[in-house]
C-alpha positions as CSV (number, residue, x, y, z in Angstrom):
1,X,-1.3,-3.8,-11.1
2,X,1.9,-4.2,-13.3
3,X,3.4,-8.0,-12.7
4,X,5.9,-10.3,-14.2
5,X,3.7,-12.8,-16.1
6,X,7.1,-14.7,-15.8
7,X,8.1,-15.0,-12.8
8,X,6.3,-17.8,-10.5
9,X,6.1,-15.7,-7.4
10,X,4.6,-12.3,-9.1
11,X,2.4,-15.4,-10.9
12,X,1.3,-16.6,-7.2
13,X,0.3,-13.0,-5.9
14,X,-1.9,-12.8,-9.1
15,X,-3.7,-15.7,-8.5
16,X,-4.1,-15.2,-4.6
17,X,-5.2,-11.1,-5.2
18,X,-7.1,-12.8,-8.3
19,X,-9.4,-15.2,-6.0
20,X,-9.7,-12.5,-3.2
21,X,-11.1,-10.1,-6.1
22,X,-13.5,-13.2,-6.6
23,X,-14.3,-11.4,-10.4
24,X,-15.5,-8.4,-8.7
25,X,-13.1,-6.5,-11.2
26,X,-11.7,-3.8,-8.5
27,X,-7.8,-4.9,-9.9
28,X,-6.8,-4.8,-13.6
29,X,-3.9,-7.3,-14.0
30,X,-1.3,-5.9,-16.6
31,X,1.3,-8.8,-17.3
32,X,4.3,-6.7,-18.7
33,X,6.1,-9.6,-19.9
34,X,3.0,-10.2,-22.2
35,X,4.1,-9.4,-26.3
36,X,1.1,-6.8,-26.1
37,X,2.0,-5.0,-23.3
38,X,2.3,-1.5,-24.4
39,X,4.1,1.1,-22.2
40,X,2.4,4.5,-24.1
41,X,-1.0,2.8,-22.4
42,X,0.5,2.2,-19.1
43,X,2.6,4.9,-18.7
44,X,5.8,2.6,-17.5
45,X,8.5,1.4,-19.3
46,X,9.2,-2.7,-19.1
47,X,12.8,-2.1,-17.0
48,X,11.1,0.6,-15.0
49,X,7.8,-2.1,-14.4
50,X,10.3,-4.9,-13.4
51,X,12.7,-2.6,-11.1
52,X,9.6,-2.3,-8.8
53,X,5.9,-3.2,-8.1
54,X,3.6,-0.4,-9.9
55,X,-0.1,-0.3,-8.6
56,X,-1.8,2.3,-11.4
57,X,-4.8,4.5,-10.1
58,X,-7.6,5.7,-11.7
59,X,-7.0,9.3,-11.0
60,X,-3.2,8.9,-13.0
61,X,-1.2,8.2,-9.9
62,X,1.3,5.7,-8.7
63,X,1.7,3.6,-6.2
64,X,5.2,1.7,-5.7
65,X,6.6,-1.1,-3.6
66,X,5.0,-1.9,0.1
67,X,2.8,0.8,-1.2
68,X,1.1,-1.0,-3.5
69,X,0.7,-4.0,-2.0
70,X,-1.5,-2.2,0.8
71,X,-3.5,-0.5,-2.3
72,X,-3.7,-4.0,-3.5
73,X,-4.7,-5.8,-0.1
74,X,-6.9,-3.1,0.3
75,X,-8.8,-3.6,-2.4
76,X,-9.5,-7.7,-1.4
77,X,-9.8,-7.2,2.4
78,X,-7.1,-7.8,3.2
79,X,-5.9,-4.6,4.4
80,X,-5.0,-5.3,8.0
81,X,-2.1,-7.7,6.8
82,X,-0.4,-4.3,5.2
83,X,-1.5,-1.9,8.8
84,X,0.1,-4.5,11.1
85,X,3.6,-3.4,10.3
């Protein structure tokens, strides 16, 4: 998951997915405000990262926006908050 390590809500979905995840490592969290973010790595510019919510799969694809989050809840158990909609 690609986040804004500055903004305090982005911060607050990181900590709750973070604690759901319980160190079981199934999310990486990239911050891309952090200095060593590096977009050849990640595959996503900074503007393109912080125009929309980027969930990066192991198999090379992308997942964007409501999308993600349901990749994301998935991954934690909480995937029937993204299904009720």
């Amino acid at each position: 998951m690609l986040y804004d390590g500055d903004c305090p809500l982005c911060c607050r979905e990181v900590d709750m997915l973070r604690r759901r995840d319980a160190g079981k490592g199934r999310i990486a969290f990239v911050d891309l405000a952090a200095p060593d973010y590096s977009e050849a790595e990640h595959g996503v510019s900074y503007l393109e990262g912080m125009e929309r919510i980027h969930v990066l799969l192991p198999d090379g694809s992308r997942k964007l926006d409501v999308e993600a989050f349901a990749v994301l809840y998935e991954e934690v158990g909480l995937g029937w908050v993204s299904s009720a909609a």
